[in-house]
C-alpha positions in Angstrom: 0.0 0.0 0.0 1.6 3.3 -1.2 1.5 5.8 1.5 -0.9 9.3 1.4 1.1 12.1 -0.6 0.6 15.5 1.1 -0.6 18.2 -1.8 2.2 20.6 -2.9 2.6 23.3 -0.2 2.2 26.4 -2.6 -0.4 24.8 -5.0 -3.0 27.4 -7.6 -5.0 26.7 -10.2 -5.6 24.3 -13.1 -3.0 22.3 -12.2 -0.4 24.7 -12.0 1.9 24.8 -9.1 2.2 28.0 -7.2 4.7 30.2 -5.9 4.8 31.8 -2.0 3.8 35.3 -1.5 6.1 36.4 1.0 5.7 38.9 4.2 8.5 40.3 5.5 10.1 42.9 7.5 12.9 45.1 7.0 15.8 43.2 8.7 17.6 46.3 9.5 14.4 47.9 10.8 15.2 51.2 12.2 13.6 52.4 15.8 11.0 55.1 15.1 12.2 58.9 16.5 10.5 62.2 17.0 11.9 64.8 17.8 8.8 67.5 19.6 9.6 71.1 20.0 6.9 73.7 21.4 6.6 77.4 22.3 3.6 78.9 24.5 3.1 82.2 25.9 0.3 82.4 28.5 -1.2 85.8 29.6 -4.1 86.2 32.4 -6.8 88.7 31.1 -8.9 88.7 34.5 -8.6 87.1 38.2 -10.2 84.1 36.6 -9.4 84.0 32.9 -6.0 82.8 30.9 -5.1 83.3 27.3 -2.6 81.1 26.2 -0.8 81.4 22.3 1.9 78.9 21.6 3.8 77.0 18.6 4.1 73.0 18.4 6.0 71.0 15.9 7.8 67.6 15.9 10.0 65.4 13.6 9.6 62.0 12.8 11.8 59.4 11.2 12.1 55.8 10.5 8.1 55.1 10.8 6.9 52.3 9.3 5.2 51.4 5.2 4.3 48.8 3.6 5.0 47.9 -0.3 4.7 45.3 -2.6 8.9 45.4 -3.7 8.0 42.0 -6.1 6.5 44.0 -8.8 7.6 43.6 -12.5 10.4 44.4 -14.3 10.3 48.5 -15.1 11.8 50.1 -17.9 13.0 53.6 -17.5 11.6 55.9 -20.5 13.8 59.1 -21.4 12.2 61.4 -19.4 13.2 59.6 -16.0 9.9 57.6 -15.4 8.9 54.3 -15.4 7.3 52.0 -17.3 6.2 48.8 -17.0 5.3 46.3 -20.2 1.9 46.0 -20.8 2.9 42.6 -22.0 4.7 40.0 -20.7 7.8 40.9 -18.3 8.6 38.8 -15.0 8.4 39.6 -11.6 12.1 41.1 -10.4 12.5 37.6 -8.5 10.0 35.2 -10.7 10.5 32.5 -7.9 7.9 34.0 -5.3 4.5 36.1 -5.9 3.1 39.6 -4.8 3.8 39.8 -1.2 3.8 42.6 1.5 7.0 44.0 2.6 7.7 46.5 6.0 10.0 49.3 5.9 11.2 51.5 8.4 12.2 54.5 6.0 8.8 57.0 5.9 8.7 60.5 7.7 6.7 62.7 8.7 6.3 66.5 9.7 3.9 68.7 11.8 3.7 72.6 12.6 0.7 74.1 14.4 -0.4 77.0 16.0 -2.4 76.4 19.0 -4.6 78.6 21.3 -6.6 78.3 24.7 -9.2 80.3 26.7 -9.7 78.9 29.8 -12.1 80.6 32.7 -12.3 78.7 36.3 -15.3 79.2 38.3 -16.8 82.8 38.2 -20.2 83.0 39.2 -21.5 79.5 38.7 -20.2 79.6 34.9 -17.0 77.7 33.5 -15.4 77.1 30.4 -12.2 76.5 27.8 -12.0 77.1 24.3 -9.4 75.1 22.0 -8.2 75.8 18.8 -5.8 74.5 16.8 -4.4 75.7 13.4 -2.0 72.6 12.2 -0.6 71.2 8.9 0.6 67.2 8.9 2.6 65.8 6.1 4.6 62.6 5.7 5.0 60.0 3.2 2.9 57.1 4.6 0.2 56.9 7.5 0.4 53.6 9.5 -3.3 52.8 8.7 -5.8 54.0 11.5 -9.2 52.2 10.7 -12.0 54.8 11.6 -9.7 58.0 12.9 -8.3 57.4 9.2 -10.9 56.3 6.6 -9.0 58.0 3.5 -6.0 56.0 4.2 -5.2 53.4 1.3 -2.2 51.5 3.0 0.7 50.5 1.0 2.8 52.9 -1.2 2.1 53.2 -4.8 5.8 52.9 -6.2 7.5 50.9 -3.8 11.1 52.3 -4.5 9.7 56.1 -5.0 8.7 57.6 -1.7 8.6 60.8 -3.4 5.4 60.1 -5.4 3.8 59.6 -1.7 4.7 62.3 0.0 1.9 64.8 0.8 -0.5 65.0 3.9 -1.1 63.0 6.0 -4.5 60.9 6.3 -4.2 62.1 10.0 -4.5 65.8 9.0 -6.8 67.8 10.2 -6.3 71.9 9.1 -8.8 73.4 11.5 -10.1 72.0 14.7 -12.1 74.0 17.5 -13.6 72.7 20.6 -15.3 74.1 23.3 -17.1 73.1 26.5 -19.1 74.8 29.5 -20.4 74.2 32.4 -23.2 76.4 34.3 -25.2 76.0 37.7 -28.0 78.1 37.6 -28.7 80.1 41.4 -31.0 79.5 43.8 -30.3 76.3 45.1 -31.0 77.5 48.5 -34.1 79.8 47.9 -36.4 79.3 50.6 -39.3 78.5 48.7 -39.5 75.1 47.1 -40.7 76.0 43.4 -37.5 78.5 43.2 -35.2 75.9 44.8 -36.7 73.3 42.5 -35.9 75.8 39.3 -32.1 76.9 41.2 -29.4 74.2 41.2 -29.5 72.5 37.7 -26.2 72.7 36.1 -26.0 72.7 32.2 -23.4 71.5 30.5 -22.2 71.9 26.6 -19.0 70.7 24.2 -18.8 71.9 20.9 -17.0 70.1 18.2 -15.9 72.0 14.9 -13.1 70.6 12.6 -11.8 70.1 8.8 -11.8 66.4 7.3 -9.1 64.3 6.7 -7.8 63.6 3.4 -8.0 60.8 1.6 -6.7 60.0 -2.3 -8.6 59.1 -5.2 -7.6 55.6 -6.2 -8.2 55.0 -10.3 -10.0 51.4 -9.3 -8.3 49.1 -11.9 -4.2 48.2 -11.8 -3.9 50.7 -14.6 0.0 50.5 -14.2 0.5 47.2 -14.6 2.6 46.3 -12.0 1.3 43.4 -10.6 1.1 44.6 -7.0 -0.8 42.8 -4.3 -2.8 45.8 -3.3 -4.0 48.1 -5.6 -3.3 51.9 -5.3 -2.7 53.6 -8.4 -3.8 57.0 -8.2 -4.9 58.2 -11.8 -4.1 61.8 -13.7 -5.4 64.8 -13.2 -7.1 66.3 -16.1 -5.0 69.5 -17.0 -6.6 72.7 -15.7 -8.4 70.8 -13.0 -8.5 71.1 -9.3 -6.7 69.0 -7.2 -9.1 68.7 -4.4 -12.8 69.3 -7.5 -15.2 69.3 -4.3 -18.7 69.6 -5.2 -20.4 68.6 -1.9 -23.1 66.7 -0.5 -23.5 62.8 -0.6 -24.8 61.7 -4.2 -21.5 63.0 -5.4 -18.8 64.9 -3.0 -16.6 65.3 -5.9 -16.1 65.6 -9.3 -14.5 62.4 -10.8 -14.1 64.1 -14.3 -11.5 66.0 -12.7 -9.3 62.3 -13.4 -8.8 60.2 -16.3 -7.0 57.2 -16.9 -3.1 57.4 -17.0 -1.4 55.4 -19.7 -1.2 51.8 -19.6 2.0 50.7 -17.8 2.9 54.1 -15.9 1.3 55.8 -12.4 -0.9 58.2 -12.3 0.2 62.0 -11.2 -2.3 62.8 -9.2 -0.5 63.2 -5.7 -1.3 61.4 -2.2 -4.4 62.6 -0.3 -4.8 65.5 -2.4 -9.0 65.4 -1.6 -10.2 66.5 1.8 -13.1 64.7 3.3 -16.4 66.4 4.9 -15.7 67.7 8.5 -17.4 67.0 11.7 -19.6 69.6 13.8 -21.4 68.3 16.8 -23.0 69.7 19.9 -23.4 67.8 23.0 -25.7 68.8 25.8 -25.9 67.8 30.0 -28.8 68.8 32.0 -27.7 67.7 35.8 -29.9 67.9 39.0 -29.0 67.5 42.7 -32.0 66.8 44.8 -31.1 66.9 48.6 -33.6 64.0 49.7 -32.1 63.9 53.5 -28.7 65.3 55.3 -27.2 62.2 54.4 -29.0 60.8 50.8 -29.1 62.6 47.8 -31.2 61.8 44.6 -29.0 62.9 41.2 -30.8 63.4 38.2 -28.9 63.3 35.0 -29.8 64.0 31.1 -27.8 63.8 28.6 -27.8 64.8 24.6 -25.4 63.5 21.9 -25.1 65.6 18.9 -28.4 67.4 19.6 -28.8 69.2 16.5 -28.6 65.9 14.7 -26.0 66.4 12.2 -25.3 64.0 9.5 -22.0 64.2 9.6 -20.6 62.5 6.3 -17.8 59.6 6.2 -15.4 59.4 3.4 -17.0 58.8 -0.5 -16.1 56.0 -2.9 -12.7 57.2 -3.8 -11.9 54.6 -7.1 -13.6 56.7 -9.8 -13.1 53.8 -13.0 -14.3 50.4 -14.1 -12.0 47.9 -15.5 -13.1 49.2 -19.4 -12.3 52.7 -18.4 -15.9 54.2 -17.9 -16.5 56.7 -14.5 -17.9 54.2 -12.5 -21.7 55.3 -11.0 -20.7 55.1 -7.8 -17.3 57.4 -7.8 -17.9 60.3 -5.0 -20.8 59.0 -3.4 -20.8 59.2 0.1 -23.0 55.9 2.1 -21.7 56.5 5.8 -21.9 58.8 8.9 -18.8 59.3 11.3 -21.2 59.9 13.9 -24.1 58.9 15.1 -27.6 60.4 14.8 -28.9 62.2 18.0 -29.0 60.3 21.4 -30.8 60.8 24.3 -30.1 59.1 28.1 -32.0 59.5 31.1 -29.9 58.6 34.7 -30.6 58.7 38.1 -28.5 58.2 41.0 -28.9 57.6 44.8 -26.2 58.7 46.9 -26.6 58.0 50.5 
């Protein structure tokens, strides 16, 4: 009796045997640095209230990417690009497939101009006022699920970081956030109907900031290069906008902007060169104290999550063309929120 044969480790298709698709990691990976640097001046405007101006920035090196380096062969065209064959040509090493390699060698940069308000407890009211002015660039964004919906992952060119480099998909321009709290007089009016309208405190945050960017991908593998993921960014029409937004969620930009690069070469359109819709939302407390006895207290809480109900939109479809070429229906439509529609809780609490 012949013993069981074990099927080939690295088997595919029609009877074909297949090849590994490696992952690996930089063996000379380098530690990521930053390097932080910051300037604030604070001045007091009253007993109670403090202005403060100031300057932050930081350096950072040796952050991590990934690539596909097994892509196929390039040839270099006279005017310094690249160009791969749109027939045939082998992988650079033809004995493993389209894997996913880690580097070590992206950067990044950020400069910001930040400012506070701040006022401590002056008759019942409280509150601080952020707001930060910033600009983020670097030439990959370690991928950040929902704080980073924009982000594609891998580089485009593998051996070009200069093609990625542009903001980051962490960037956000303009962000402003404020919060109060008040506690309304009267707690110890002695007549019950004032003391029941005296000692609510209402609370507030407001949220105001730009999107993040994201980049437009051209949907199919336009250059040819055989990569494991995807990414090639198309060109921009000449005379077009960058960042063509139209608004609202049928269509948040313009994918005519874009059209199909050659066959064989990357787009130029740049890295995260779109920004994505912003956020505004207003939360609300209403809080109540109710002395029940010396020694038991009845707290009533209500709380309000983005009141106004804001629909505040997530990131469109970002590949704009089919396979054949044609602006696919769905390019620039928008389907999700980054928030939540508006959300009221009720709480009470005995405290004895």
């Amino acid at each position: 009796m012949l013993p069981a044969l074990f099927p080939l480790g690295f088997s595919a298709g029609g009877g074909e045997a297949g090849v590994p698709s490696p992952e690996a990691i930089d063996v000379n990976l380098g530690v990521p640095a930053r390097f932080q640097y910051n300037l604030t001046v604070q001045r007091q405007l009253t007993a109670n209230t403090a202005l403060s101006l100031g300057y932050v920035g930081s350096n950072s090196y040796h952050l991590t990417r990934r690539s596909n380096l097994n892509t196929r062969i390039p040839q270099f065209l006279p005017d310094g690009d690249l160009q791969y064959p749109v027939r045939g040509g082998n992988l650079i090493n033809p004995d493993v497939g389209r894997g996913r390699y880690v580097h070590a060698d992206a950067t990044s940069t950020y400069h910001s101009v930040q400012a506070e308000l701040i006022q401590r407890l002056t008759s019942g009211l409280r509150y601080k006022v952020s707001f930060t002015y910033a600009k983020n660039i670097d030439t990959a964004t370690v991928n950040g699920g929902a704080q980073a919906r924009g982000n594609v992952g891998p580089t485009m060119h593998p051996y070009d970081l200069r093609r990625d480099r542009g903001l980051s998909s962490f960037d956000v321009r303009r962000n402003l956030a404020a919060n109060f709290t008040y506690d309304l007089p009267w707690q110890n009016a002695t007549s019950t109907a004032v003391r029941w309208i005296g000692g609510w405190q209402l609370g507030g945050i407001l949220t105001l900031n730009d999107g993040m960017p994201f980049s437009v991908l051209a949907g199919p593998n336009q250059s040819r290069d055989r990569a494991r993921n995807v990414v090639d960014r198309p060109n921009l029409r000449a005379g077009a906008s960058k960042n063509p937004i139209l608004g609202g969620a049928d269509q948040y930009f313009d994918p005519n902007a874009f059209e199909l690069q050659p066959l064989g070469r990357y787009g130029n359109l740049g890295r995260n060169t779109l920004i994505a819709p912003g956020i505004a939302t207003v939360d609300f407390t209403l809080v109540k104290v109710i002395p029940l006895s010396e020694r038991m207290n009845l707290d009533f809480r209500a709380e309000f999550f983005n009141l106004f109900n804001r629909a505040n939109l997530a990131v469109p479809t970002f590949e704009v063309f089919e396979n054949d070429g044609r602006v696919r229906g769905s390019a620039g439509r928008i389907i999700e929120t980054t928030s939540s529609s508006r959300q009221i809780q009720f709480g009470l609490k005995l405290q004895f």
